[in-house]
C-alpha positions as CSV (number, residue, x, y, z in Angstrom):
1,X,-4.0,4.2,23.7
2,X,-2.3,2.0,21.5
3,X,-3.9,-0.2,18.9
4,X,-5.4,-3.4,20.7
5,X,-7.1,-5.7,18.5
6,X,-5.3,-8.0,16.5
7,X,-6.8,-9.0,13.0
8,X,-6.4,-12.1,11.1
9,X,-6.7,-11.3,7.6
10,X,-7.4,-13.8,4.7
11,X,-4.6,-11.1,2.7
12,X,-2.1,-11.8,5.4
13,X,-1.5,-15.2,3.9
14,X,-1.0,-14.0,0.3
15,X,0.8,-11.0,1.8
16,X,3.0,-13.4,3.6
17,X,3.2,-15.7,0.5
18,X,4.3,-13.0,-1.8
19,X,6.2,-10.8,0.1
20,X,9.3,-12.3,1.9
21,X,13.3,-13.2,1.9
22,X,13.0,-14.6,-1.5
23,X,11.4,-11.7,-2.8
24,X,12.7,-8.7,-0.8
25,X,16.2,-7.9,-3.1
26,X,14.7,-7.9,-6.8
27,X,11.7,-5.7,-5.2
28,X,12.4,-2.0,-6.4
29,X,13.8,-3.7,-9.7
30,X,10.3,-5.8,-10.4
31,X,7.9,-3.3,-9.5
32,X,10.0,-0.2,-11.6
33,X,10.0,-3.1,-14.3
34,X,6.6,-4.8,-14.2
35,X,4.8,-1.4,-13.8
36,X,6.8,0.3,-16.9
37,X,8.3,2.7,-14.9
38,X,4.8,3.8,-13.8
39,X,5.4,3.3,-10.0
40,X,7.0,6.2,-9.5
41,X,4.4,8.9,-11.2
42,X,1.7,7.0,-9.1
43,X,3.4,7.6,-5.8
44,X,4.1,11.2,-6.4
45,X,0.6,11.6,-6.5
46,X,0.7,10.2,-3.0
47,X,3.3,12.9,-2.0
48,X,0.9,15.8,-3.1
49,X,-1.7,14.8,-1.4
50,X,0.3,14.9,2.2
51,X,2.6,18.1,0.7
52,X,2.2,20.3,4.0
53,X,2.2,17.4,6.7
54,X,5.1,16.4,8.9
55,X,4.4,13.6,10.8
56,X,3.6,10.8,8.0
57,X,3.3,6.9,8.8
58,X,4.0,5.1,5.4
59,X,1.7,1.7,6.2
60,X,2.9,-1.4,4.1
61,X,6.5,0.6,3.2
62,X,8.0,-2.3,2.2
63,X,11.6,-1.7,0.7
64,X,10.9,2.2,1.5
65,X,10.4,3.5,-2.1
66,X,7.4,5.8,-1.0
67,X,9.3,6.3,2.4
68,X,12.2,7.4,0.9
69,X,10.3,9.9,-1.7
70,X,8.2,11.7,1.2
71,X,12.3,11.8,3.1
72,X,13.5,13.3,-0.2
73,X,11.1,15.8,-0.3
74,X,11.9,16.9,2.9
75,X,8.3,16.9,4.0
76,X,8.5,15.8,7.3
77,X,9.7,13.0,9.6
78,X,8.4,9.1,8.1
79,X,7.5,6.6,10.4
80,X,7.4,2.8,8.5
81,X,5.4,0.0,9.3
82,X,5.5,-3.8,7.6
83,X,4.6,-7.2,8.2
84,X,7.7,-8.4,6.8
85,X,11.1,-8.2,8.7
86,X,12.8,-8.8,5.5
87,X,11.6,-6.3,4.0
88,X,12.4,-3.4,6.8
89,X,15.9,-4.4,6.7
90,X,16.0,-3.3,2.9
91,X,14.5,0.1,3.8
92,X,16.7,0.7,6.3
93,X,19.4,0.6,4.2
94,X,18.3,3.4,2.0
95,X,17.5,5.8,4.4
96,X,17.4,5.9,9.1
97,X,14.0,4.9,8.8
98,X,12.1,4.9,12.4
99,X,10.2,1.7,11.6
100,X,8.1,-1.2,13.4
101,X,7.2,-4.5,12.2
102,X,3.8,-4.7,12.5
103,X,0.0,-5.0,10.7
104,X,-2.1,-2.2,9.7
105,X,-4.8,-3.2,11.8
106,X,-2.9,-3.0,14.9
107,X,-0.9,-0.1,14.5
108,X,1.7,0.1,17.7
109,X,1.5,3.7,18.3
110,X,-0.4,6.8,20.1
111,X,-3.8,8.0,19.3
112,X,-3.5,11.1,17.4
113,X,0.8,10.3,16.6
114,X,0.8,11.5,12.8
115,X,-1.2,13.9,10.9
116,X,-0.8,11.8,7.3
117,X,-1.0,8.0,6.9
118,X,0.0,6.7,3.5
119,X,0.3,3.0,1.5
120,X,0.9,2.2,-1.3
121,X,-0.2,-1.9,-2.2
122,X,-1.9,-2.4,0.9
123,X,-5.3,-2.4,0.7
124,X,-6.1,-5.0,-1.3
125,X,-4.8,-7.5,1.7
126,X,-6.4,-6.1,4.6
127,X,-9.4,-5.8,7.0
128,X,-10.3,-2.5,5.6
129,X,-13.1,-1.3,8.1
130,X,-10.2,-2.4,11.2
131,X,-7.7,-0.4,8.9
132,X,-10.1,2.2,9.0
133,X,-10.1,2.5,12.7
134,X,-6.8,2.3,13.1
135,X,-6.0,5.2,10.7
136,X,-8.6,7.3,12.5
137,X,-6.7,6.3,16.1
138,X,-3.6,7.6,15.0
139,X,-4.5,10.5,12.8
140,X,-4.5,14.1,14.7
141,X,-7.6,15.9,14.1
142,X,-6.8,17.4,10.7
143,X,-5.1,14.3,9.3
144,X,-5.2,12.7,6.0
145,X,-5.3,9.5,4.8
146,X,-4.1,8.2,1.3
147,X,-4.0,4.8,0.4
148,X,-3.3,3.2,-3.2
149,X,-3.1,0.0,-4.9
150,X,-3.6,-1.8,-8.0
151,X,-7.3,-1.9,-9.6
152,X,-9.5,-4.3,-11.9
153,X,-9.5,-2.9,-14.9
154,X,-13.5,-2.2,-15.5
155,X,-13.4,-1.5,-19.5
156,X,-13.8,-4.9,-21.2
157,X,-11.0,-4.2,-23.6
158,X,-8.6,-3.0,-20.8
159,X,-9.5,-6.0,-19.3
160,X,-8.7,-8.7,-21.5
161,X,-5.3,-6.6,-21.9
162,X,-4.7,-6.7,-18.2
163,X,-5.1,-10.3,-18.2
164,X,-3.2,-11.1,-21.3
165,X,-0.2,-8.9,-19.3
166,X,-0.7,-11.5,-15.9
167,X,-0.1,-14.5,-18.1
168,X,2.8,-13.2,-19.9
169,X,3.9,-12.7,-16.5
170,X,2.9,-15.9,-15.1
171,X,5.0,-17.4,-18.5
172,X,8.0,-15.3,-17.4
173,X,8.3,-16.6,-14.1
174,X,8.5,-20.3,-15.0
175,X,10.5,-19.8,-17.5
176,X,12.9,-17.8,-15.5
177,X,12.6,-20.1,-12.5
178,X,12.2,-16.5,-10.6
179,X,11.1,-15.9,-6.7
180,X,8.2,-13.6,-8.3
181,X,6.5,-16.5,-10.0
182,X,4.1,-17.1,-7.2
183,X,3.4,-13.5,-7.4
184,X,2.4,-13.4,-10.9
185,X,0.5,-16.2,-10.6
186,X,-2.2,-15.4,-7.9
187,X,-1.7,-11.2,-8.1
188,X,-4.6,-11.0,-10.2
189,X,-7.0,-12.8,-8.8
190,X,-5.8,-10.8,-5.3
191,X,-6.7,-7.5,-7.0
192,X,-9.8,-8.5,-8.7
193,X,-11.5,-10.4,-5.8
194,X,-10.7,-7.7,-3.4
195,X,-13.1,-4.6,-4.7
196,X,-10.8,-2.4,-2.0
197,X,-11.7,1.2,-3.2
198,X,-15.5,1.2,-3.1
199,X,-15.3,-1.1,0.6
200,X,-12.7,1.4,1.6
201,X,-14.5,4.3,1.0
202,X,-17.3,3.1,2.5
203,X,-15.5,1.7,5.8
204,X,-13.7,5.5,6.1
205,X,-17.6,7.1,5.6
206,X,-18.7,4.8,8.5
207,X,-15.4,5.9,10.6
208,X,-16.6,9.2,10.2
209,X,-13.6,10.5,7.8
210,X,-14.6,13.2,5.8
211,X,-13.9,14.6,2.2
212,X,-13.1,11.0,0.7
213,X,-12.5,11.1,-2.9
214,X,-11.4,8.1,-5.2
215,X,-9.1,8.7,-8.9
216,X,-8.3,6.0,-11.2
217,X,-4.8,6.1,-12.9
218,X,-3.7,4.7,-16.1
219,X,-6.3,2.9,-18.1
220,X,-8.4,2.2,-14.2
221,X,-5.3,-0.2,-13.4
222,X,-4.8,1.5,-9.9
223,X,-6.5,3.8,-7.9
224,X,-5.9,6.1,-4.8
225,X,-8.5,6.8,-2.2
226,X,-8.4,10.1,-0.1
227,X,-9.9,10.9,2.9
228,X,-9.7,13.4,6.0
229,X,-10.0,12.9,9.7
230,X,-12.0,16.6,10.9
């Protein structure tokens, strides 16, 4: 059975908002750039979480950075999945990417399709007990599910540092008159108001997903949720 219900997400706007035409080309560039480089050493910590697996559905691919790593590593076949045409098109270039346009909470494919599901930036602009569903509907028994996004720094200190970085950013983006600036002006408040990794893990526990497991990465500015379908 295919995914039925269709879910209107508060996220969906600023996903839409942030995420588009404008912003698709300078993608890679800005999140290599904003993220010093940092992008890359958290996704590989995607990839060895899904090492064995061979039938992987990257949700939110975007561009196909994380699509393209799991292709590189030749683990497998890569499905991708976005809400933004835009953005597909750009992935496609990089690699023959097998890709829908589509939301995370109504994933257009088979119950029990792909034994990983990964994202990277998702979660933080979803229904996260629907995206739990979904993942357990197409996840063969056995199947994994990784997700990871950007975090609220809890340590006071790293905090005010976090915030000092969004309105440089914010700063930058006027001054450069640049498609990102309504993207560094709301990002934070996105990330801070969503709480994603504790109601993840808690919507995945209610699923029924088992061996969920939560790590914080650089300074508790992103995190990475685990979990398994049995």
């Amino acid at each position: 059975m295919y995914g039925r219900v269709l879910v209107h997400h508060k996220g969906h706007a600023s996903a839409r908002k942030f995420f588009n035409s404008y912003t698709a080309p300078s993608y890679d560039f800005v999140v290599r750039t904003t993220t010093f480089g940092r992008d890359a050493a958290w996704k590989s910590q995607i990839l060895a979480e899904i090492r064995t697996r061979k039938k992987v559905l990257d949700l939110a691919c975007g561009t196909g950075i994380l699509a393209a790593m799991v292709d590189a590593g030749s683990r497998g076949r890569v499905t991708g999945l976005d809400l933004t045409f835009e953005y597909l098109q750009m992935a496609r270039r990089k690699m023959p990417l097998a890709c829908v346009q589509a939301t995370a909470e109504a994933i257009p494919y088979r119950d029990g399709t792909f034994d990983a599901v990964i994202s990277s930036y998702l979660a933080k602009y979803v229904d996260l007990r629907a995206l739990a569903g979904e993942c357990w509907r197409v996840l063969a028994p056995g199947g994994i599910a990784v997700f990871h996004d950007f975090t609220c720094p809890e340590n006071p200190a790293m905090h005010g540092l976090w915030r000092l970085y969004f309105a440089i950013l914010r700063v930058a983006g006027e001054l450069a008159r640049s498609s990102w600036k309504g993207v560094f002006c709301d990002l934070d408040r996105v990330i801070c108001e969503s709480h994603w990794t504790g109601a993840l893990q808690e919507a995945l526990q209610e699923r029924g997903f088992a061996g969920i497991k939560c790590k914080r990465y650089t300074l508790g500015t992103t995190g990475m949720v685990v979990a398994k379908k049995p």
